[in-house]
C-alpha positions as CSV (number, residue, x, y, z in Angstrom):
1,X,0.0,0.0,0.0
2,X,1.0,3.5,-1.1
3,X,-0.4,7.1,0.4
4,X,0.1,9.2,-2.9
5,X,-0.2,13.3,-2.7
6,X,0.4,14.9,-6.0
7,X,2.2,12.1,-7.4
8,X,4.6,11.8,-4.9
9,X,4.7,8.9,-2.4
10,X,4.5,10.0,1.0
11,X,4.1,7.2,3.2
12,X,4.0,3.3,2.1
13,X,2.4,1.7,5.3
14,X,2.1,-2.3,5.5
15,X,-1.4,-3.2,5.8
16,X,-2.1,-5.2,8.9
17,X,-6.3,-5.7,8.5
18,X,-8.5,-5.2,5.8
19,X,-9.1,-1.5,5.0
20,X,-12.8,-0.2,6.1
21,X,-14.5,2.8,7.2
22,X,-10.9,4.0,8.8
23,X,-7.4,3.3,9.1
24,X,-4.2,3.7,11.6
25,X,-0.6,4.3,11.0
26,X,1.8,3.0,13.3
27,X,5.6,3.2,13.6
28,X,8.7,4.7,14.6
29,X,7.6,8.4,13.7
30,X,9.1,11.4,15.2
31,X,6.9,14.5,16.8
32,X,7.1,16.0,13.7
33,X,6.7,13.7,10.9
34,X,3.6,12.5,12.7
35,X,2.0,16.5,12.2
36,X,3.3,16.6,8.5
37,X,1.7,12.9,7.3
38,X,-1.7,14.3,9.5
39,X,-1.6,17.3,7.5
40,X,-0.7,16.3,4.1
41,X,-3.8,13.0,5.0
42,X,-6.0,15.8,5.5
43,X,-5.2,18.4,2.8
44,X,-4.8,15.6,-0.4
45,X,-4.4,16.5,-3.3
46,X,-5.4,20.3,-5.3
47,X,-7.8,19.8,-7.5
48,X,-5.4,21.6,-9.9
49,X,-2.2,21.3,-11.3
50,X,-0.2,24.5,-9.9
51,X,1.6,26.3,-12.8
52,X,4.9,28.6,-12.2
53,X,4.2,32.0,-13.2
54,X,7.6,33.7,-12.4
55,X,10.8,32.5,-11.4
56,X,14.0,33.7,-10.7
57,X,17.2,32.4,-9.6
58,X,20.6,34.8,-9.1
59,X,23.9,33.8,-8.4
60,X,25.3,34.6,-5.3
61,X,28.3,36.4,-7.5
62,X,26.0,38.0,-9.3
63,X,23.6,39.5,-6.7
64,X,26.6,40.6,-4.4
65,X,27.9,42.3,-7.6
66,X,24.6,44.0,-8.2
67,X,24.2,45.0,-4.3
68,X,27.8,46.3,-4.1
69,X,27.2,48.7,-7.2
70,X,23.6,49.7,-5.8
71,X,25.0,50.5,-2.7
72,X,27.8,52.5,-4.1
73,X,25.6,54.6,-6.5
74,X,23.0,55.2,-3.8
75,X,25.9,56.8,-2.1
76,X,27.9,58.7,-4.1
77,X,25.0,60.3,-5.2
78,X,23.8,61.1,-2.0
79,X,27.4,62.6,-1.7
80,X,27.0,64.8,-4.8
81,X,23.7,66.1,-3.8
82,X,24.9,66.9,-0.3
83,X,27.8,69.2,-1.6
84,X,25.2,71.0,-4.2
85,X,22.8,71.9,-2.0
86,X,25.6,72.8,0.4
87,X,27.3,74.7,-1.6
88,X,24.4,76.3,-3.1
89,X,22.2,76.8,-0.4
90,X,25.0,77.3,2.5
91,X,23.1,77.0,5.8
92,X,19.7,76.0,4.2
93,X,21.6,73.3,1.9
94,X,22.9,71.8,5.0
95,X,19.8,71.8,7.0
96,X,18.2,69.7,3.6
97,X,20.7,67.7,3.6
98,X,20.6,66.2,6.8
99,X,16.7,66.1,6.4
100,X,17.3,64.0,3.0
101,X,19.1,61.4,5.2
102,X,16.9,61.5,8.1
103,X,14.2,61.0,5.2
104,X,16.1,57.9,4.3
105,X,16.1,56.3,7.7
106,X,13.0,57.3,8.5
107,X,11.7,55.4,4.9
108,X,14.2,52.5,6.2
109,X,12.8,51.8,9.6
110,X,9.4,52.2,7.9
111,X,10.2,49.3,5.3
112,X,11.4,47.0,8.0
113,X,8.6,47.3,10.3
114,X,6.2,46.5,7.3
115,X,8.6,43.9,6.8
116,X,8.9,45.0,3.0
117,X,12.3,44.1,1.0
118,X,13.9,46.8,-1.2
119,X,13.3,45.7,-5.1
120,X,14.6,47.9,-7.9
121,X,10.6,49.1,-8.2
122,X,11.0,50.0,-4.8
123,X,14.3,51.7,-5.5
124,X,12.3,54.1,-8.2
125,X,9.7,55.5,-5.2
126,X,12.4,56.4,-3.0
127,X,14.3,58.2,-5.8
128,X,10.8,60.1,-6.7
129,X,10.4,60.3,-2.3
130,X,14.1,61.9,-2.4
131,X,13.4,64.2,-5.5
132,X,10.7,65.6,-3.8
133,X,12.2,66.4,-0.3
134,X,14.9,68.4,-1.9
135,X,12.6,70.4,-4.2
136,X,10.1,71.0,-1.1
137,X,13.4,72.3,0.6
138,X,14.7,74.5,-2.6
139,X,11.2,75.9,-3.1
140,X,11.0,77.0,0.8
141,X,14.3,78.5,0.1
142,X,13.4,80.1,-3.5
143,X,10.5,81.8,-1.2
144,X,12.3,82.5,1.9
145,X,15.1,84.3,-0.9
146,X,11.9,86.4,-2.4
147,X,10.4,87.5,1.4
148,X,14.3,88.7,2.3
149,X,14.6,90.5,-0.9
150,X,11.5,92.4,-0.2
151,X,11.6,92.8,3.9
152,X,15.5,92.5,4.4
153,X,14.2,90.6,7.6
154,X,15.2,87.2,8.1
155,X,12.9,86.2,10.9
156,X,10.4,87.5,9.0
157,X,11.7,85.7,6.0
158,X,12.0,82.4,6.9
159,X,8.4,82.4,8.2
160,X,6.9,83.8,5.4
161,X,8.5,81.6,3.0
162,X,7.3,78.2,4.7
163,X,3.7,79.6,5.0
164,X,3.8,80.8,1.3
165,X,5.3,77.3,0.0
166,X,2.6,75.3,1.6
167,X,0.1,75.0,-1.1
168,X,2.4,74.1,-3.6
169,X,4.1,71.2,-1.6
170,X,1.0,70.4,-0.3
171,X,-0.9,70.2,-3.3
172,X,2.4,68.6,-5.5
173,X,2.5,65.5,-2.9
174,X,-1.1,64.8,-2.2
175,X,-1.7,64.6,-5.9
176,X,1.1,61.3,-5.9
177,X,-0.1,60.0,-2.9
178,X,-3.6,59.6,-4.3
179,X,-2.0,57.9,-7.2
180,X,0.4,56.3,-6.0
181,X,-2.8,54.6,-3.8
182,X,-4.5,53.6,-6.7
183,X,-1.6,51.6,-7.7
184,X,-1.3,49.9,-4.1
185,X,-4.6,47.9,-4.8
186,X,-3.1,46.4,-8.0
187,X,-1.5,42.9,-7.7
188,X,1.6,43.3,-9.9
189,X,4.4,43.3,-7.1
190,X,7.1,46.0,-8.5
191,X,4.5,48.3,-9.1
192,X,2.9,47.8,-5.4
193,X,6.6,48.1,-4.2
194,X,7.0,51.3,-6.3
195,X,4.0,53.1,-4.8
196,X,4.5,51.9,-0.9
197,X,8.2,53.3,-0.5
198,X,6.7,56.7,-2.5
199,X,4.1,56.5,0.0
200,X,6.4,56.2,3.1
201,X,9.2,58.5,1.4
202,X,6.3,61.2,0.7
203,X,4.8,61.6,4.5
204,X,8.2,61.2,5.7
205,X,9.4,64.0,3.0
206,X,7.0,66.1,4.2
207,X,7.4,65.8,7.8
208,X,11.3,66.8,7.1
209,X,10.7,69.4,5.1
210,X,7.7,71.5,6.5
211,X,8.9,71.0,10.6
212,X,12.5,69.5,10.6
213,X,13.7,72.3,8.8
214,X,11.7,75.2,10.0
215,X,13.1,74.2,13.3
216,X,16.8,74.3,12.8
217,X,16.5,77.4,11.1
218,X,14.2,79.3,13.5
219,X,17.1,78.4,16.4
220,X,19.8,78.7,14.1
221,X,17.8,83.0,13.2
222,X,17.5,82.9,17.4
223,X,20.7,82.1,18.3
224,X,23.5,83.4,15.9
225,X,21.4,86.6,15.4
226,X,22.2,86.7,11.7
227,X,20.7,89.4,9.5
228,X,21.7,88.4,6.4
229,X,20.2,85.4,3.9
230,X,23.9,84.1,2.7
231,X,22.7,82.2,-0.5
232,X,24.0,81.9,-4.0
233,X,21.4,84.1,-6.4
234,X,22.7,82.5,-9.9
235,X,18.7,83.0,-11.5
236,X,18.1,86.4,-10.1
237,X,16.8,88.5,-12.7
238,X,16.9,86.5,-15.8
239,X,14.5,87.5,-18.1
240,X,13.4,85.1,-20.9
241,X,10.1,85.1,-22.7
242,X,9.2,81.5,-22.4
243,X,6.0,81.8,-24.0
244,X,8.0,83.0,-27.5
245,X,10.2,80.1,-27.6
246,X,7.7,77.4,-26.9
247,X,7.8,77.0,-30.8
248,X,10.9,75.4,-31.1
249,X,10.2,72.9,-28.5
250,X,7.2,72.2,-30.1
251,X,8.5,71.3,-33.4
252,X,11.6,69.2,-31.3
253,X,9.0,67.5,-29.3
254,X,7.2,66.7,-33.2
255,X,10.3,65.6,-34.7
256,X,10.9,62.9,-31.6
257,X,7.8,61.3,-31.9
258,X,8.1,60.8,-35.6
259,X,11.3,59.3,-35.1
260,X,9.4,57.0,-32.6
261,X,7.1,56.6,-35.2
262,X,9.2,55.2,-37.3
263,X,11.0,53.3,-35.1
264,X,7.6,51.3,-34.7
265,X,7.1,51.3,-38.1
266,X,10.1,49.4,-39.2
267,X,10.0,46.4,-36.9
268,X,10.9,48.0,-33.1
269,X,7.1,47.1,-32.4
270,X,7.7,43.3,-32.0
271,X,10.6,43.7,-29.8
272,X,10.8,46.9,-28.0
273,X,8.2,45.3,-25.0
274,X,10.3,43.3,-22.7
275,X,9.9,39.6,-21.2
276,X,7.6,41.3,-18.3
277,X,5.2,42.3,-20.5
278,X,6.0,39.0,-23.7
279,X,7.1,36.0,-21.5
280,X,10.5,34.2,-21.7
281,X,13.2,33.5,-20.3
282,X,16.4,35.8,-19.5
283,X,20.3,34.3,-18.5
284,X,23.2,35.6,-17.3
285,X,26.9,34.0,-18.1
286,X,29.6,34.8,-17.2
287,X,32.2,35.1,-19.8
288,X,35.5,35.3,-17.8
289,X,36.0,31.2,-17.3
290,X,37.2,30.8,-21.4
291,X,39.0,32.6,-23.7
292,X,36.3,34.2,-25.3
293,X,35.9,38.2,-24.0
294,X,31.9,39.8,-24.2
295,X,31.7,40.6,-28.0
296,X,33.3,37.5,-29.2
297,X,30.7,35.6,-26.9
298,X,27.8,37.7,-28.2
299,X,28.5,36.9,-31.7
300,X,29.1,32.7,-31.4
301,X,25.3,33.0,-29.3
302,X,23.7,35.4,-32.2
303,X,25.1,32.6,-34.4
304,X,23.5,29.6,-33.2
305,X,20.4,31.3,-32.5
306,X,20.1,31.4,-35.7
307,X,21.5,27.7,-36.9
308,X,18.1,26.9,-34.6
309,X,16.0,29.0,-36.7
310,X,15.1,31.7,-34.5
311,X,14.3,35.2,-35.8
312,X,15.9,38.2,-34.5
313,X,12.9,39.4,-32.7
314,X,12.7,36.4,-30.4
315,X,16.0,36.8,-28.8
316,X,18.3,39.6,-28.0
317,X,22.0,39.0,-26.6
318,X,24.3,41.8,-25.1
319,X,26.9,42.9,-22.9
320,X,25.3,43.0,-19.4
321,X,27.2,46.0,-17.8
322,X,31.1,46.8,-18.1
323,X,31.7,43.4,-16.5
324,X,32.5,40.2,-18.6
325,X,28.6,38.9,-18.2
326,X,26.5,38.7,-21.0
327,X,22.9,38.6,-21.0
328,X,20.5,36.8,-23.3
329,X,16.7,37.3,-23.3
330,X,14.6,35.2,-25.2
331,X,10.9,35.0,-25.8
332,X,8.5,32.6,-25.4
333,X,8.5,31.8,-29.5
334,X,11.9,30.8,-29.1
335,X,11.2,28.7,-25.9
336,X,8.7,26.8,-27.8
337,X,10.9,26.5,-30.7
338,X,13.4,25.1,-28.3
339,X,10.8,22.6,-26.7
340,X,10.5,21.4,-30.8
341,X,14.2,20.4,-30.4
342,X,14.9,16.7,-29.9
343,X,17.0,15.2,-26.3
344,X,17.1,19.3,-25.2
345,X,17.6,19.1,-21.4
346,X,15.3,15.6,-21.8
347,X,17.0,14.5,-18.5
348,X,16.1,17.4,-16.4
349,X,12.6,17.9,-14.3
350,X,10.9,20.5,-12.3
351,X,12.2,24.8,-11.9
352,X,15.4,23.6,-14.1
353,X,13.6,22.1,-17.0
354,X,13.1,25.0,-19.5
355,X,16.4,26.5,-17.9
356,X,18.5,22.6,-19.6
357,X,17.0,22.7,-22.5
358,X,17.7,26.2,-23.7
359,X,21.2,25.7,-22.6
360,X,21.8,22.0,-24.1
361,X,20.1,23.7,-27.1
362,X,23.2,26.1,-26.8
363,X,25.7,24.0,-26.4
364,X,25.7,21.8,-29.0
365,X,27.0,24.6,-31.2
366,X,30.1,22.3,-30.7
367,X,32.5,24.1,-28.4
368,X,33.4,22.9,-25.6
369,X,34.1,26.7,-24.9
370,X,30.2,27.5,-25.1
371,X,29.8,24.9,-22.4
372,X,31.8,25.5,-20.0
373,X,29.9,29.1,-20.1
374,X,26.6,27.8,-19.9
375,X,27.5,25.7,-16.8
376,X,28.8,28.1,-15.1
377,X,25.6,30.3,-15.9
378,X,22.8,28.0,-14.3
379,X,22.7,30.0,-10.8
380,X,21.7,33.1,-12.2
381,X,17.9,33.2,-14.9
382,X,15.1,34.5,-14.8
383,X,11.5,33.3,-16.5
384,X,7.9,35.1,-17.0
385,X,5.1,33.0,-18.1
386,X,3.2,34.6,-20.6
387,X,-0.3,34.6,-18.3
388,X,1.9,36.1,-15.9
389,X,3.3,38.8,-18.5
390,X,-0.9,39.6,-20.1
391,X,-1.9,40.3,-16.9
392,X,1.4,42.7,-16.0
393,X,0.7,44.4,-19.2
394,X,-2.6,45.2,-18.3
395,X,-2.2,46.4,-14.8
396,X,0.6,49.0,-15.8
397,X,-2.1,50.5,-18.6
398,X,-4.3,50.7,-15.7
399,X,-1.9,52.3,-13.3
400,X,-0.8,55.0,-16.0
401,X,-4.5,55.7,-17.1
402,X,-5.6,55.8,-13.9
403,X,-3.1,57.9,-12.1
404,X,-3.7,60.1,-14.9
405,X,-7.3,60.1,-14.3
406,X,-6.8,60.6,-10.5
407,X,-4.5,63.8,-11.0
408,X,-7.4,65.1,-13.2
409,X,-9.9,65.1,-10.8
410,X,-7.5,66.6,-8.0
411,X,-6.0,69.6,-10.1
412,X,-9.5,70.0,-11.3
413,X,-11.0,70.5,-7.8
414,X,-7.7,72.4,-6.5
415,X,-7.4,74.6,-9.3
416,X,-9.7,74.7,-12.2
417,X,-10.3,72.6,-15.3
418,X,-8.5,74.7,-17.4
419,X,-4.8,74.2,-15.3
420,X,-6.2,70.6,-15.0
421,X,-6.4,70.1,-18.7
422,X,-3.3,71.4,-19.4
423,X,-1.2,69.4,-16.9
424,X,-2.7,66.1,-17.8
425,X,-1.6,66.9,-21.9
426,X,1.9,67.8,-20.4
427,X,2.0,64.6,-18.7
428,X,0.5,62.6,-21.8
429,X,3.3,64.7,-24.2
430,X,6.3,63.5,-21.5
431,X,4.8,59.8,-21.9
432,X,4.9,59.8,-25.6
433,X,8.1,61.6,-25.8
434,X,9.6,59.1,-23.6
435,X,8.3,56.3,-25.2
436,X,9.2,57.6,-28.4
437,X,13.0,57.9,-27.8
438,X,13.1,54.6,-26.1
439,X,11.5,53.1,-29.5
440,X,14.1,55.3,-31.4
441,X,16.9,54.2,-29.6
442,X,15.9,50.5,-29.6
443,X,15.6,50.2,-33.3
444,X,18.4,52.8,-34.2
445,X,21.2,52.2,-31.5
446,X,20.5,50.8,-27.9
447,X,18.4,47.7,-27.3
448,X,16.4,49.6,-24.4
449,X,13.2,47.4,-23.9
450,X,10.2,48.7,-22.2
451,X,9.3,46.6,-19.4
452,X,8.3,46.6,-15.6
453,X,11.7,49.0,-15.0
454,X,10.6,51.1,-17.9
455,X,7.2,51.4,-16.1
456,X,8.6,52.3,-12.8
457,X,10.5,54.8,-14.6
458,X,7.9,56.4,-16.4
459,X,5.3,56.6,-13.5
460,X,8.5,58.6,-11.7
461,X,9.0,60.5,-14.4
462,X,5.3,61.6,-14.2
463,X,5.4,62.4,-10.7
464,X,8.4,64.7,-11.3
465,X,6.7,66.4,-14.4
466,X,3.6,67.2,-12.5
467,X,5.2,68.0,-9.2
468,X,6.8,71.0,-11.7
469,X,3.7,71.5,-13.3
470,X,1.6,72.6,-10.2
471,X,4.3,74.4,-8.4
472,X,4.1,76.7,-11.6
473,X,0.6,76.8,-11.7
474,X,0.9,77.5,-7.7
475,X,2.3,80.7,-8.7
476,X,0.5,81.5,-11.5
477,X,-2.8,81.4,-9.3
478,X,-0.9,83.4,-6.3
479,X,0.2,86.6,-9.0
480,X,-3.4,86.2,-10.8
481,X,-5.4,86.9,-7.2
482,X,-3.0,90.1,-6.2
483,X,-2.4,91.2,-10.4
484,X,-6.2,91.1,-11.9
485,X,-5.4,93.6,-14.1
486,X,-2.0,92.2,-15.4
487,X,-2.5,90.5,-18.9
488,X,-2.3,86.7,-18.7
489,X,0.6,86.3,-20.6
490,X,3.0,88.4,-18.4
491,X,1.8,86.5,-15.6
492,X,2.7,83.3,-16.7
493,X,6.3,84.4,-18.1
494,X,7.0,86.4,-14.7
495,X,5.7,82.9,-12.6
496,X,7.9,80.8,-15.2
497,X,10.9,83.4,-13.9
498,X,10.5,83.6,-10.6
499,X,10.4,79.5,-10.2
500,X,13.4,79.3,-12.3
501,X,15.2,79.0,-9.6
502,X,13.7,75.9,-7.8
503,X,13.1,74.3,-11.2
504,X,16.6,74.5,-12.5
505,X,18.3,73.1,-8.8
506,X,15.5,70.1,-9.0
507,X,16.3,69.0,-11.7
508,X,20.2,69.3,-11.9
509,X,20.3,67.6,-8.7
510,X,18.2,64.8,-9.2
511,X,20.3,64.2,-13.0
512,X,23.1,64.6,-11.0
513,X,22.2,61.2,-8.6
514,X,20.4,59.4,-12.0
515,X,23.8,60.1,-14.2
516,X,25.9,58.4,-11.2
517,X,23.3,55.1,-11.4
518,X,24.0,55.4,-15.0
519,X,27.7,54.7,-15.0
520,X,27.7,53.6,-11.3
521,X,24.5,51.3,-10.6
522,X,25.4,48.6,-13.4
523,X,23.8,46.9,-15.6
524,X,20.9,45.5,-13.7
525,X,19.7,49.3,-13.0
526,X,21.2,51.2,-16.2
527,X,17.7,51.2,-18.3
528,X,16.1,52.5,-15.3
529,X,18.4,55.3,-14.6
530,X,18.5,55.9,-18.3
531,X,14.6,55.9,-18.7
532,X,14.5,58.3,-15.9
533,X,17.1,60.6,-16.9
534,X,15.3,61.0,-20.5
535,X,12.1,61.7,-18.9
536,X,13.2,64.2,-16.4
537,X,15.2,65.9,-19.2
538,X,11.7,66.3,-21.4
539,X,9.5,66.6,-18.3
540,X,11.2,69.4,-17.3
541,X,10.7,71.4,-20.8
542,X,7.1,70.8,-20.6
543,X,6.7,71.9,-17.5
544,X,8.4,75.6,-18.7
545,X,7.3,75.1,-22.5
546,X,4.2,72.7,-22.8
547,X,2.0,73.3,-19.9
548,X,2.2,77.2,-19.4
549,X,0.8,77.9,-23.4
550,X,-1.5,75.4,-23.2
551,X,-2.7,77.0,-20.3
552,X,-2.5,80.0,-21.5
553,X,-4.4,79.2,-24.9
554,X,-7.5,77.6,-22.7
555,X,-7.5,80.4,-20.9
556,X,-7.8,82.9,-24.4
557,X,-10.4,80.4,-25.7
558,X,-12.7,80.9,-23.2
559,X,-12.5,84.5,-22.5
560,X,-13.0,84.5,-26.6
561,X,-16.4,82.6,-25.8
562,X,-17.2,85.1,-23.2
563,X,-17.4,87.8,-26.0
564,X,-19.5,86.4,-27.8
């Protein structure tokens, strides 16, 4: 006799009596085998076969490699953005900076009490957390700048320029909270990671930079019983008409998505989607155990690929990072061509199945070489079934549509429809742009893919777009309700000026942390940094070139209507 539980045999008990209405087991069982055979009697068997959607496997080489570089990014660009505020800022750059990492431990301690690991998803929310802390602290600075200029008090200053920078923080972060909680009830795990550490890094931002700061510089106005604002002023007085140079970006903007266009047009469409979002199965070797280096390894896989008969949209091979890995992706079409192949992997069963015959499939290119490699690589893949990879696809449309719709609503209610309107096509304009340069590159140079990374990326790159977005409109609405006479136009270009400032210190320290996870962060984080560094790049010229004329024609249109 034989107790069977999902075709495994789990206990083979010698039968004693004739089996009726119930049975006994008897033996020398320990305390807790007896518990495991009552509970596995008990369960039997699903009434389904379970199928792997996702696995992933890494190398402990390869994981401490990627953890050593992540680390080392994370802080040298914390390091860079310390001595730019610092030196920028003086006193006030200080004070931000030691909110920024008070903000980190604060988002730390917060992650291990929900017991919630740190994923490269998770990664992109504390960047977007981060971003927002400093600019909350540079616009309270741009302000508390303005109040001096105008009372030559500093007390006076400092309090005036918190109270005035409210709204605009206020309104900046509650807009990505509510968002950013419409993806927390989606199932797709990097995207839930990405909008719990923006949650956590938000409140905790705003905690820093509202009270934390206003304190140490309240004592620090008390007790040294300085007078004067010590502050570099490099975006005092500029005067550029915005509004008359929109044109060019316009016709930039056109020219990028056509190039996107075409990208799409001649063949990027099939493969610019990653495995997230496709299904298949990605690999890591490690090219430093044989004499071949990265390119001449790249060239002797592209080769067999196609000795198996796979087209070039169902694989894609390249150098992982400046290391000697390589990294090959390949989609489900060329896993069921490999499944077609006869004695691939045949003696293999369970996780590694798919994994032997790929790389069996591999090596019998006939070099003993290519072997030794693709032993050496089976600690480190990856594989996304393709249910797995529909429904991923379709929860990150809903997240970007619906965050969209969400910011709608808000601005809409905060502001008016008009400033609403506007934003969102901003937003929709940094999307597309984004997109379209990511499809340009793919098919024209870099073999950037757009998957779950590229996602992450993008939603930041929204949330940095509209948190420049409202902080102009802020100050468009402020100089509207004291200036009713002042002619729209001037308005805008004179609220475009005086944020300037805050817009132009934003950004360059935020590019200055993504360019050092470009060259820094490796290969496992470079199309995220480079994703991101794109879309800041473009989100920032709509937020001084997009947004304000469209704004500004709304606002035309219907005071045309009101003539009528």
């Amino acid at each position: 006799m034989a107790v069977v539980l999902d075709g495994y045999v789990i206990s083979d008990p010698v039968l004693n009596v004739p089996l009726k209405d119930h049975a006994s087991v008897s033996g020398n069982f320990s305390y807790r085998e007896v518990h495991r055979l009552a509970a596995d009697l008990k369960s039997g068997a699903m009434s389904f076969i379970p199928e792997i959607l996702s696995e992933e496997v890494v190398s402990p080489e390869l994981g401490s490699s990627q953890r050593v570089q992540g680390i080392l990014s994370v802080v040298l660009g914390l390091v860079v953005l310390i001595v730019l505020m610092s030196v920028y800022y003086r006193f006030g750059g200080v004070i931000a900076s030691i909110a920024v990492l008070l903000n980190l431990l604060l988002i730390w301690a917060s992650m291990q009490y929900l017991d919630a690991p740190l994923t490269l998803s998770g990664l992109a929310g504390i960047i977007l957390a981060m971003g927002m802390a400093v600019d909350a602290n540079v616009l309270v600075f741009e302000r508390i700048r303005e109040e001096y200029l105008l009372t030559r008090s500093l007390s006076e200053s400092v309090e005036a320029g918190y109270k005035k920078a409210f709204s605009a923080i206020f309104d900046s972060n509650l807009t990505t909270i509510l968002a950013s909680a419409l993806l927390l009830m989606l199932d797709t795990g990097p995207i839930k990671g990405f909008a719990l550490t923006l949650i956590i890094g938000i409140f905790s931002s705003m905690f820093t930079a509202l009270f934390m700061t206003k304190f140490f510089f309240v004592i620090w106005v008390q007790k040294t019983r300085e007078t004067q604002l010590h502050m570099m002023n490099k975006f005092i007085g500029i005067k550029h008409n915005f509004l008359k140079e929109c044109k060019r970006l316009w016709v930039v903007s056109g020219v990028v998505l056509v190039l996107g266009c075409v990208g799409l047009g001649f063949g990027a469409w099939d493969s610019v989607f990653g495995m997230d979002f496709k299904g298949g199965y990605a690999l890591t070797l490690d090219s430093h155990v044989c004499e071949y280096n990265p390119e001449q390894m790249c060239s002797v896989l592209r080769k067999r690929f196609q000795q198996i008969g796979l087209s070039s949209r169902d694989y894609r091979v390249r150098r992982a990072d400046s290391s000697e890995k390589v990294k090959i992706y390949l989609s489900q079409n060329a896993l069921d061509r490999v499944e077609q192949i006869e004695g691939a992997g045949s003696e293999q069963k369970g996780s590694d199945y798919h994994l032997a015959r790929v790389l069996q499939v591999l090596s019998d290119s006939g070099s003993s070489t290519t072997s030794m490699v693709f032993d050496a690589s089976r600690g480190s893949w990856f594989k996304v079934s393709g249910q797995l990879s529909n429904k991923m696809r379709t929860q990150a449309v809903i997240a970007l549509f619906g965050a969209l719709g969400i910011i709608l609503l808000y601005v809409s209610l905060r502001f008016e429809w008009r400033y609403a309107f506007s934003a969102i096509c901003a937003l929709m304009h940094d999307l597309l742009a984004t997109c379209a340069v990511l499809v340009a590159l793919h098919f024209f140079l870099q073999r950037i893919q757009i998957d779950l990374q590229a996602i992450g990326a993008l939603m930041t790159v929204l949330g940095y777009s509209l948190n420049n977005t409202l902080i102009i409109f802020d100050r468009i609405r402020e100089d509207r309700r004291e200036k009713l006479f002042t002619p729209m136009p001037i308005l805008i270009n004179d609220a475009l000026q005086k944020t300037l400032g805050r817009t132009v210190m934003t950004t360059a320290t935020t590019l200055s942390v993504l360019v050092i996870l470009l060259f820094v962060g490796g290969g496992s984080i470079f199309n995220f940094a480079f994703i991101m560094t794109v879309g800041i790049l473009l989100g920032t010229l709509s937020s001084l070139y997009i947004a304000p004329p469209l704004l500004l024609f709304m606002v035309r249109k219907e005071e045309q209507n009101s003539l009528r």
